[in-house]
KELOBA-877592 format. One line per field, with one value per residue (C-alpha): x, y negated, z; residue in one letter. Coordinates in Angstrom, 3 decimals. Each point is the difference from the previous one (the first is absolute). Example, Ala and Ser with C-alpha at 12.3 -4.5 7.8 and 13.67 -1.06 7.14 Angstrom:
<rs>
xx: c(12.300:1.370)
yy: c(4.500:-3.440)
zz: c(7.800:-0.660)
resn: c(A:S)
</rs>
This chain:
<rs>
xx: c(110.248:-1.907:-2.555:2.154:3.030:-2.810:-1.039:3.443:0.888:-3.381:1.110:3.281:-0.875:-3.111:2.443:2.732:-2.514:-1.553:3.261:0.509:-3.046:0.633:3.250:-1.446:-2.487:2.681:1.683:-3.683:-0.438:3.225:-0.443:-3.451:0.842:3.722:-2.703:-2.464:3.236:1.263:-3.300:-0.438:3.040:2.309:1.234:0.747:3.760:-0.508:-1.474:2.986:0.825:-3.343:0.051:3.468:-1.247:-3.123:1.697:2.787:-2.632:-1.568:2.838:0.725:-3.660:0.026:3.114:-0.957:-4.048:1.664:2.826:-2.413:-2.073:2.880:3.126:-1.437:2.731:-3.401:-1.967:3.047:0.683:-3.120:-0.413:3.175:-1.932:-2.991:2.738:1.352:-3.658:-1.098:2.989:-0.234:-4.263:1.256:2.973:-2.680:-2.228:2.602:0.780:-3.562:-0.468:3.009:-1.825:-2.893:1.575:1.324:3.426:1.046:3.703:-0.257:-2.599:2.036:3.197:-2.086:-2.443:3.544:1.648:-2.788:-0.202:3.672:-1.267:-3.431:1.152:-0.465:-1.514:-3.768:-1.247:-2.770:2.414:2.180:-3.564:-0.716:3.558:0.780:-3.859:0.617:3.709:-0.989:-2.876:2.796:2.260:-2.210:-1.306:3.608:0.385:2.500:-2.366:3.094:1.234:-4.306:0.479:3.441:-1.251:-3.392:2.348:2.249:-2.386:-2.581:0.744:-0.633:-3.401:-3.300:-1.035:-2.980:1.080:2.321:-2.426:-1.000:3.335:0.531:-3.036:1.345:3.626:-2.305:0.703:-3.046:-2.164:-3.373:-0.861:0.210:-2.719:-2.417:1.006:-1.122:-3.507:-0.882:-2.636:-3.513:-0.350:2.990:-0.528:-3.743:-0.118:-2.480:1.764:1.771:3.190:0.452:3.541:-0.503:2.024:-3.201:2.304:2.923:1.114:-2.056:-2.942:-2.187:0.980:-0.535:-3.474:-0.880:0.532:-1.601:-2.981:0.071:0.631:-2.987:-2.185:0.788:-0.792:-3.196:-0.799:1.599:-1.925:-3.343:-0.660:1.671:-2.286:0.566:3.088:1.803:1.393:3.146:1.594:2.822:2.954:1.661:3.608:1.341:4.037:0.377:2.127:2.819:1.464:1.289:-3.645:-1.514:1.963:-0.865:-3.660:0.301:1.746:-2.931:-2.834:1.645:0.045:-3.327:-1.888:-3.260:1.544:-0.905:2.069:1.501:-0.546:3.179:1.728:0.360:3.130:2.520:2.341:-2.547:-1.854:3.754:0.558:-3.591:0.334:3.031:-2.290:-2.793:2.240:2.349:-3.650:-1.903:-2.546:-1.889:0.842:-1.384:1.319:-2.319:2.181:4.044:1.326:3.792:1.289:1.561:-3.011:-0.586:0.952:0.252:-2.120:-3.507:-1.394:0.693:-2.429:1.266:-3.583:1.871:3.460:1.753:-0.799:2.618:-2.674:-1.314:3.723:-0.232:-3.619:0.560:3.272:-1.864:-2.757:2.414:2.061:-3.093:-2.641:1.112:2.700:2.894:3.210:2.962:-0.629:1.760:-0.271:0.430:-0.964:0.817:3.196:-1.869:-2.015:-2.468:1.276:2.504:-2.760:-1.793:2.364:1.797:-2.930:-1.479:3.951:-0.484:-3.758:0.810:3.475:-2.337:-2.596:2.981:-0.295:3.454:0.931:2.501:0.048:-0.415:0.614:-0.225:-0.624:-0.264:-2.444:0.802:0.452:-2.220:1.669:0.728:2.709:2.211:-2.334:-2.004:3.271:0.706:-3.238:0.098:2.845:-2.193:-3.830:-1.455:-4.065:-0.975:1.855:-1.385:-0.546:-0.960:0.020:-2.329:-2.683:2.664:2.622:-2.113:-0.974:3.486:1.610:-3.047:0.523:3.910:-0.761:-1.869:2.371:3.165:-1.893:-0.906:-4.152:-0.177:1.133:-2.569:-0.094:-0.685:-0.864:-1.144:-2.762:0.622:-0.538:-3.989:-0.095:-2.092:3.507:1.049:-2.460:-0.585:3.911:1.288:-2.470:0.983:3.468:-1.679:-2.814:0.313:2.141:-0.166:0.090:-0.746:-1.987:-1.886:-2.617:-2.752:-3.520:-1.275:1.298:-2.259:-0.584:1.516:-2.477:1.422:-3.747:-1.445:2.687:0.363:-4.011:0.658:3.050:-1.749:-3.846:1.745:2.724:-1.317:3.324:1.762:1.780:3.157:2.384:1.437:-3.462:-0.193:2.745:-0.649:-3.370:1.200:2.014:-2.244:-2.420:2.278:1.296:-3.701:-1.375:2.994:-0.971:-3.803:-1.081:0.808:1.221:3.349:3.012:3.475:0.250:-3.424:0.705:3.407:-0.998:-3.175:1.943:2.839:-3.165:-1.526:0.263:-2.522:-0.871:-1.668:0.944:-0.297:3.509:0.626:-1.124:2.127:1.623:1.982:2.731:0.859:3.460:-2.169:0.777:-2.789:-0.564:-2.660:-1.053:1.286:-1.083:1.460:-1.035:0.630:-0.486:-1.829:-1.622:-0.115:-1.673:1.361:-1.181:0.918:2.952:-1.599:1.142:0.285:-1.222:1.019:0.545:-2.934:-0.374:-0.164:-3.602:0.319:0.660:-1.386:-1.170:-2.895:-0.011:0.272:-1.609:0.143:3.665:1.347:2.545:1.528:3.564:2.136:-1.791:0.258:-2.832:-2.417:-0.593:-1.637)
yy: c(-106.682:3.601:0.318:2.238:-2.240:-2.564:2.663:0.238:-3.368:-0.316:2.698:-1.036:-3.689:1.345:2.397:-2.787:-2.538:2.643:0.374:-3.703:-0.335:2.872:-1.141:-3.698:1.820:0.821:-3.425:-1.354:2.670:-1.075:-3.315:0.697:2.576:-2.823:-3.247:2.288:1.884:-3.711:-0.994:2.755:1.238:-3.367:1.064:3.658:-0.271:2.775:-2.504:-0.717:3.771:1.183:-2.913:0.603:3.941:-0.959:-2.279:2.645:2.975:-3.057:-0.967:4.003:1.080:-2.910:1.121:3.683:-0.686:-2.780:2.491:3.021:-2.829:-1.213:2.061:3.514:2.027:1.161:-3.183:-2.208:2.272:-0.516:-3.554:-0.381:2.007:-2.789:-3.023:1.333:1.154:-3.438:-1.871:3.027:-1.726:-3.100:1.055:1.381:-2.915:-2.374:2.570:0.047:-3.611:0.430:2.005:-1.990:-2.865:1.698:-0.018:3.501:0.010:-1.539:2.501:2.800:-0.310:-0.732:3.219:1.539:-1.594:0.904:3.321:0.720:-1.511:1.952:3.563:2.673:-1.689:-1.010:1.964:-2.702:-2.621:2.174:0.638:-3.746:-0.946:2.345:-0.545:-3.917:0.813:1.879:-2.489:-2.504:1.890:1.196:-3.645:-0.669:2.664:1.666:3.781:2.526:-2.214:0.438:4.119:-0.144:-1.957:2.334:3.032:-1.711:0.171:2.850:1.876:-2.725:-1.040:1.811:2.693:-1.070:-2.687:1.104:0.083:-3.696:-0.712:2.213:-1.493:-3.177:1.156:1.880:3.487:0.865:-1.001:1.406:2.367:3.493:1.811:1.231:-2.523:-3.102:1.585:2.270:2.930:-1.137:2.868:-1.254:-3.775:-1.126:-3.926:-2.473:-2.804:-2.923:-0.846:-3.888:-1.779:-3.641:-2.550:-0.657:-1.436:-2.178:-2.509:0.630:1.173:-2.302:1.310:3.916:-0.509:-2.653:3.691:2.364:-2.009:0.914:2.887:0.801:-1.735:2.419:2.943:-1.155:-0.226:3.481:1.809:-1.522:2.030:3.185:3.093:-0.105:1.860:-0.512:-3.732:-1.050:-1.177:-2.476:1.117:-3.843:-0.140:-3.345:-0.463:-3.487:-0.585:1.745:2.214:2.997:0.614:-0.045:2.604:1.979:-0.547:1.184:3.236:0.896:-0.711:1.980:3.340:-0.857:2.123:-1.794:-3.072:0.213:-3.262:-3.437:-3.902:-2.639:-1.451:-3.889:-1.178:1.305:1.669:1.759:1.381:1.156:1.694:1.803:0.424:2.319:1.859:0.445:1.152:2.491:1.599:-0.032:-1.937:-2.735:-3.590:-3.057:-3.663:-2.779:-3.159:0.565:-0.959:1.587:0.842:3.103:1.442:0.857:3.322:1.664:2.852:0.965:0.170:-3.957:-2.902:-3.671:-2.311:-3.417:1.166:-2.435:1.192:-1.477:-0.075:-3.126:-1.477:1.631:-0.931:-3.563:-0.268:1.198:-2.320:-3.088:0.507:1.412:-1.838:-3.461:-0.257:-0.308:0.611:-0.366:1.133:-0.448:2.377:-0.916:3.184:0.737:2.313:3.524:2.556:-0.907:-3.324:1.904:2.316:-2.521:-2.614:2.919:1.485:-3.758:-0.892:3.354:-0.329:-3.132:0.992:2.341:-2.463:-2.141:-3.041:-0.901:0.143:-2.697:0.261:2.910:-1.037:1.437:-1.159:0.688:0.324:-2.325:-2.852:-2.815:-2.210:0.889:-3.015:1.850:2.728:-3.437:-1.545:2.549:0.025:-3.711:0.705:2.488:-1.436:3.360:0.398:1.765:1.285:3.188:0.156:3.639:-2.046:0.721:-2.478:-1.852:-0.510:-1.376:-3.403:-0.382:0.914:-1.484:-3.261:-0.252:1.062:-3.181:-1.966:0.629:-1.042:3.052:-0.950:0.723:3.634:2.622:2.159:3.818:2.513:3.149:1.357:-2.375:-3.256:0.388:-0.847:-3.254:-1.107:-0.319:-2.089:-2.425:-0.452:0.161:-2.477:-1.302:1.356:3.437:-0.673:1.568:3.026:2.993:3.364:3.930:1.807:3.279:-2.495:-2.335:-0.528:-0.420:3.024:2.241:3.222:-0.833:0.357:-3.126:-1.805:3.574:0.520:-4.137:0.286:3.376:-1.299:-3.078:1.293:2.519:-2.230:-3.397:-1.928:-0.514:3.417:-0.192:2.470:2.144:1.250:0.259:2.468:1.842:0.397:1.219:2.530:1.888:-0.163:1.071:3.089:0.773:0.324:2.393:2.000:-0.094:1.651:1.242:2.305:0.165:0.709:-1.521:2.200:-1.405:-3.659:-0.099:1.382:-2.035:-3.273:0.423:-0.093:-3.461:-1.821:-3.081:-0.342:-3.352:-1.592:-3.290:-0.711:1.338:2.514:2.965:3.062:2.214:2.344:3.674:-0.953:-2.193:-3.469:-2.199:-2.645:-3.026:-2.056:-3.008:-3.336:-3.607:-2.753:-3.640:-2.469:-2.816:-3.235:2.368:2.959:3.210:0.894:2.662:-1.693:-1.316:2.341:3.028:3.481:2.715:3.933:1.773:2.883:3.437:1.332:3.189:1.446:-2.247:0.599:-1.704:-3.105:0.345:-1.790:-3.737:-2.019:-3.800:-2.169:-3.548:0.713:-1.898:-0.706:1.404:1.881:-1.981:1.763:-2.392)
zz: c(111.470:0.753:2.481:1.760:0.429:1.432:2.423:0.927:0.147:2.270:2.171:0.901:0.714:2.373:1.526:0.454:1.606:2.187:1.804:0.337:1.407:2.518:0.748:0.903:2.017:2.190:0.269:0.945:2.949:1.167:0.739:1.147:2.683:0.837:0.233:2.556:1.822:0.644:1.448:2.181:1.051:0.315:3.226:-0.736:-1.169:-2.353:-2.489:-2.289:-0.056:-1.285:-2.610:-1.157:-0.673:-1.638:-2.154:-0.835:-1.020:-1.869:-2.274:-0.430:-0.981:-2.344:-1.697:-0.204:-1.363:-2.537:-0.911:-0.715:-2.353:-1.946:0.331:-0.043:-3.293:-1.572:0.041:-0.829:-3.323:-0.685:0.557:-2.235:-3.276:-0.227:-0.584:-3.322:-1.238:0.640:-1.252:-3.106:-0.520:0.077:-2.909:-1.542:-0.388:-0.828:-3.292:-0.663:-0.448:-2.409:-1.889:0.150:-1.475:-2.717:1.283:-0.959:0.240:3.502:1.192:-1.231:2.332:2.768:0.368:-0.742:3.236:1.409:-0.965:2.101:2.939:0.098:-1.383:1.885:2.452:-0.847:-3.478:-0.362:-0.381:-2.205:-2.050:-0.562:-0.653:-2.780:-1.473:0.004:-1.087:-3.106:-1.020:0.240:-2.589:-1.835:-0.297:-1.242:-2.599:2.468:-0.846:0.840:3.210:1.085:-0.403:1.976:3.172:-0.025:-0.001:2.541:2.610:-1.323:3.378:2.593:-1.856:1.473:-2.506:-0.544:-1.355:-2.677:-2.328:0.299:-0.719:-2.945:-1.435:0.141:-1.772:-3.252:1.871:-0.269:-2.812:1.599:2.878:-0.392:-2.135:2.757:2.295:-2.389:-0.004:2.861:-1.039:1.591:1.941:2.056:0.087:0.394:0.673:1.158:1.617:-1.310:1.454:0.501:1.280:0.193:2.681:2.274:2.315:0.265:-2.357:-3.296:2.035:-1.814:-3.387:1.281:1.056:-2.739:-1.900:2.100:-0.398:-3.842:0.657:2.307:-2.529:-2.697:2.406:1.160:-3.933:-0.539:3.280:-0.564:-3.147:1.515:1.599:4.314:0.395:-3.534:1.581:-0.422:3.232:0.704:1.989:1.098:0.754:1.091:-0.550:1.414:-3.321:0.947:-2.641:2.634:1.259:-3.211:-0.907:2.672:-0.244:-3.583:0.923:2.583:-2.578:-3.064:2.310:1.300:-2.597:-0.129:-1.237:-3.528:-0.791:1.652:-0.899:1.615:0.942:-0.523:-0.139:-2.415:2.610:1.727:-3.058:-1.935:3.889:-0.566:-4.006:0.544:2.536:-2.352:-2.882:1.700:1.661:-2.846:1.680:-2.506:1.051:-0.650:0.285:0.360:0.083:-0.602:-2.462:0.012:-3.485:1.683:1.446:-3.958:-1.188:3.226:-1.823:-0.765:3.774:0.666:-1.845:0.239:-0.425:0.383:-1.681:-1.795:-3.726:-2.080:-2.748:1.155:-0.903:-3.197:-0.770:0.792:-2.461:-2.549:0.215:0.417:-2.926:-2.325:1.436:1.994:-3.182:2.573:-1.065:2.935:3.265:3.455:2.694:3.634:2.334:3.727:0.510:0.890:-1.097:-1.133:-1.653:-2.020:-1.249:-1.652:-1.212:-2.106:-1.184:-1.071:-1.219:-2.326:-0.862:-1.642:-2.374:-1.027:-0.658:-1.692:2.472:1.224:3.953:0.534:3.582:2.959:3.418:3.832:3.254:3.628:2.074:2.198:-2.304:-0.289:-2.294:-3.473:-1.466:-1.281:-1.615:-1.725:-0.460:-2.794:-1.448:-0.212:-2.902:-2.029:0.648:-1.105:-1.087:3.128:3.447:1.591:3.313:1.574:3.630:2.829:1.705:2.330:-3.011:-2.643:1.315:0.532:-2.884:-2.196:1.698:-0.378:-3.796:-0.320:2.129:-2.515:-2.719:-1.230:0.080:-3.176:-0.281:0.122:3.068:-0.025:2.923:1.795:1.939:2.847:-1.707:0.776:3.183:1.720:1.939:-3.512:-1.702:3.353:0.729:-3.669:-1.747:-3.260:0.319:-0.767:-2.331:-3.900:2.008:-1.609:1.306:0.410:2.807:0.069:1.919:-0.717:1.307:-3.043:-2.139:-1.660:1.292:3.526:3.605:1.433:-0.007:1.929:2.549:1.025:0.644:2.028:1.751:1.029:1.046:2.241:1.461:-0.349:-0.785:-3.704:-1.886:-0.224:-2.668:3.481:0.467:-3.753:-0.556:2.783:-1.493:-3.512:1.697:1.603:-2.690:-2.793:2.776:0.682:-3.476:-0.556:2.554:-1.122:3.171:3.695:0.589:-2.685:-0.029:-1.254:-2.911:-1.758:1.521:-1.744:-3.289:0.058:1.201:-3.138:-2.412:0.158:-3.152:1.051:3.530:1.473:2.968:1.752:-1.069:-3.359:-2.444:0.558:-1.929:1.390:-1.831:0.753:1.246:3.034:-1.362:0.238:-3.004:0.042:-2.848:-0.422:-0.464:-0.779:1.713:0.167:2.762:-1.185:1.731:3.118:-1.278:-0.995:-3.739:-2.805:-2.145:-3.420:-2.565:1.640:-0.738:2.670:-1.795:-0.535:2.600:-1.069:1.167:-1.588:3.261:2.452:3.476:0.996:2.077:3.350:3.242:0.493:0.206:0.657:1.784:-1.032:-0.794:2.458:2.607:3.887:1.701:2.230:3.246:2.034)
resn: c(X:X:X:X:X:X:X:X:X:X:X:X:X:X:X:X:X:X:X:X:X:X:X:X:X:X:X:X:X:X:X:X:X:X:X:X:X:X:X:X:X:X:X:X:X:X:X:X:X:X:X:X:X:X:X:X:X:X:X:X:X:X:X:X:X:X:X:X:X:X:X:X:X:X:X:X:X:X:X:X:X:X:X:X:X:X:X:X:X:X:X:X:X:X:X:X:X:X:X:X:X:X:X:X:X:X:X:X:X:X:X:X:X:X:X:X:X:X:X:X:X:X:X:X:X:X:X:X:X:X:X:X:X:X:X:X:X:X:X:X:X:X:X:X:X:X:X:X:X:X:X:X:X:X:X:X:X:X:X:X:X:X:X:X:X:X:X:X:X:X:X:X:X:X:X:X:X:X:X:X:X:X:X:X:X:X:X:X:X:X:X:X:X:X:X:X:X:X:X:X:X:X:X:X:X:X:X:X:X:X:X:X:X:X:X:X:X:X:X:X:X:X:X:X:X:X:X:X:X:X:X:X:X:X:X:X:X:X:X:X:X:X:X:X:X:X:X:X:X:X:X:X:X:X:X:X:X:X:X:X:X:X:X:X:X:X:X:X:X:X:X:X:X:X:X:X:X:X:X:X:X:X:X:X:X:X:X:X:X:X:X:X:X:X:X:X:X:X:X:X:X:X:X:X:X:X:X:X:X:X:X:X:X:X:X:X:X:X:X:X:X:X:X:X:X:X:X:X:X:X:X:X:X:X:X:X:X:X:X:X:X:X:X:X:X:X:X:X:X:X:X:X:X:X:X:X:X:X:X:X:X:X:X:X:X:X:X:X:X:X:X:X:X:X:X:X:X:X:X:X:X:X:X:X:X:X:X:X:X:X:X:X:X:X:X:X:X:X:X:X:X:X:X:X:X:X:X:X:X:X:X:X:X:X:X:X:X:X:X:X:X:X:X:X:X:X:X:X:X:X:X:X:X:X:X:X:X:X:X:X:X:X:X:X:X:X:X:X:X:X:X:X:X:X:X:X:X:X:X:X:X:X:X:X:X:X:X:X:X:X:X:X:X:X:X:X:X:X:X:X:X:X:X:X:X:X:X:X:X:X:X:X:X:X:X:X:X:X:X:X:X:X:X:X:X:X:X:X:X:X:X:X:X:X:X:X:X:X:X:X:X:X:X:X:X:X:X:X:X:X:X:X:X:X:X:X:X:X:X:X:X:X:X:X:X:X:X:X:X:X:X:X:X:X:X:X:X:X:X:X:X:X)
</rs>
């Protein structure tokens, strides 16, 4: 809900018990002034007449102060408008935990119902309706349905944010020449723009990030000349999609932003990616992970994406290096988990291993019998697993529980993580899998930035502060100095080829997407190790940048901010 309909809302419920209160006040004086007339004047027989007058202007003032509070034709209309926008939020969050889920054909009809309750009526709703509506067909291969529901509604959406959409339908492939890179006569920068949720649910996540973030500035500052600093311009959206959107808007036509690091979640940083690549403003995301925050053009940089060459790096490495030959592939039904199982399920065809079995499931599942049920009947070599932290004990543990102990299990990023290890035990020991993490890794900061992070906030790193770390290094060694502009950053920011960070050794490519090396890892006897055997691609240093300042963060783990 706005701020505005709050106000009103406010408003009318001050307004309404304002009246009650006066009319009460009059009740109260009535029966004062009756008890003291009765005292006084018991023998006077005009007694009863001046009560039964009191008490008539009484009961009328009371009925015209309540009346003017809630009967008034202007107030009452407009009492009337905040039901359906409330009832219309309400539609709108049920649709997006559709989406969420990965339930795209359910999400679809209702942002559409929705859509005829709320149109003409609120164009914010109508906005985040037909955005959600066309990532939902889109989602389902349903491209020319997308392009009819944007041009359904073209005229009731804000114009300003037209182009967010179109960005999101292909429209637009990149902003206009001279738009994408303001002149630097016209756009001299020297702040960094910063959304985070500092409040609210994920609070603890948004400043677990801002702390990285203000680590890598001090660094950056304390070798600038007084008066060349760069200076942090905090936003806090209180994770809710709507006001990150907002906040975006005002710091793209703020020209001294030279560029802009959030959000956290994935819906708040896809709200703010749209922003960033319709305004030519350069963007970069510290910790979502939303395979459709990719290719949303040159101005918008994805640290923690989900790189579906840690699929195909780890199905290469199986078949050619662990000598596995059948595979089964159990993935969660979204995004994300659709990305990777069918990049793994082709990696290895073309690695000529055999995948005998590629299954889905919700999110909301926590048994998988009949998913094991079927593998029971082909026993494959290995079973891939792309899960997050909370799913893989689970699934790991019902693995060994259908008597499938000895099959080899195979991961992502998320698999190095403490909760793992301590909760999993020997049900995830020998586990095999790909991250663009580990401590260990040549040529990442991890060692520098844990020792930084922890002298100057005396409690453990953790991979929020990390990130948040990386990206305002990697943004700040674009920019080279203070003041810039977004002309230079962008160019500058498209160029790395080898960048390290606390989190990974980055490169990014002229089209914005951000790759990390990879490693594979295996879990074993509680320790996270490189997988015997392995030998990760050579990088290319023709071109490399050099490193950059300090990086780390444990993969996995939440921020301490006690």
């Amino acid at each position: 809900m706005s701020d505005d309909m709050h106000l009103f809302i406010f408003s009318c419920n001050c307004n309404i018990s304002f009246k009650f209160i006066v009319a009460l006040g009059f009740w109260i004086s009535y029966f004062t002034f009756s008890l003291n007339t009765q005292k006084s004047h018991r023998k006077h027989g005009f007694n009863r007449m001046l009560s039964a007058g009191l008490k008539r202007w009484a009961c009328l003032l009371s009925i015209m102060v309540l009346s003017t509070g809630c009967g008034g034709a202007g107030v009452r209309t407009e009492g009337r408008a905040t039901r359906p926008d409330t009832d219309g939020y309400d539609f709108l969050k049920q649709g997006i935990q559709h989406y969420s889920a990965g339930r795209y054909e359910q999400a679809i009809p209702a942002f559409d119902r929705l859509l005829a309750k709320a149109a003409p009526q609120d164009s914010q709703l109508v906005y985040l309706s037909v955005y959600y509506g066309i990532r939902s067909r889109l989602a389902t291969g349903k491209d020319l349905s997308a392009d009819s529901l944007y041009d359904s509604f073209q005229r009731t959406i804000p114009g300003d944010q037209h182009r967010e959409l179109e960005f999101l339908l292909r429209r637009i492939k990149a902003p206009p020449k001279g738009e994408q890179y303001p002149s630097e006569e016209r756009l001299i920068a020297y702040k960094l723009g910063v959304i985070l949720p500092l409040s609210g649910q994920f609070s603890q996540f948004g400043k677990a990030i801002l702390e990285g973030i203000e680590l890598a500035v001090e660094e950056f500052n304390r070798n600038l000349q007084e008066g060349r600093e760069v200076i942090l311009d905090i936003r806090d959206d209180s994770s809710d999609p709507i006001r990150t959107a907002i906040l975006g808007r005002a710091l793209a036509a703020d020209s001294t932003v030279a560029g802009l690091i959030g959000s956290y979640e994935n819906e708040t940083s896809l709200a703010i990616a749209l922003v960033a690549a319709a305004t030519g403003l350069p963007l970069v995301c510290p910790t979502a992970d939303a395979p459709g925050l990719d290719y949303l053009g040159s101005m918008v940089h994805v640290l923690n994406r989900t790189d579906p060459e840690l699929a195909r790096e780890l199905a290469r490495f199986a078949v050619d290096g662990l000598k596995l030959h059948t595979f089964a592939i159990l993935a969660s039904d979204d995004e994300r988990g659709n990305l990777l199982a069918d990049t793994f399920a082709r990696a290895v065809r073309e690695s000529r291993g055999v995948v005998v079995s590629n299954q889905r499931y919700s999110g909301q599942t926590s048994t998988f019998e009949n998913q094991l049920n079927l593998l029971q009947r082909y026993l494959p070599d290995a079973v891939y697993l792309p899960a997050k932290t909370n799913e893989i004990t689970q699934i790991a543990s019902q693995v060994y529980y259908y008597g499938l102990g000895d099959v080899r299990l195979l991961g992502a990023e998320y698999w190095d993580s403490e909760r793992v290890i301590r909760l999993g035990g020997e049900y995830v020991d020998g586990a095999v899998f790909a991250s663009a993490f580990y401590a260990e890794g040549e040529g990442l900061r991890w060692k520098e930035f844990k020792e930084l992070y922890e002298t100057t906030h005396r409690r453990p790193v953790n991979r929020y502060s990390a990130l948040g770390y990386d990206a305002a290094a990697i943004i700040l060694a674009a920019a080279g100095s203070m003041p810039s502009h977004r002309q230079l950053l962008a160019r500058n920011l498209n160029r790395f080829l080898h960048f390290s960070g606390a989190m990974g050794i980055y490169s990014v490519e002229d089209s914005g997407l951000v790759r990390r090396k990879v490693f594979i890892l295996e879990l074993s006897q509680g320790n996270v190790v490189p997988a015997r055997g392995f030998e990760p691609l050579k990088e290319n240093g023709d071109k490399a940048f050099p490193d950059s300042i300090p990086g780390s963060a444990a993969a996995g783990e939440e921020p301490n901010n006690n």
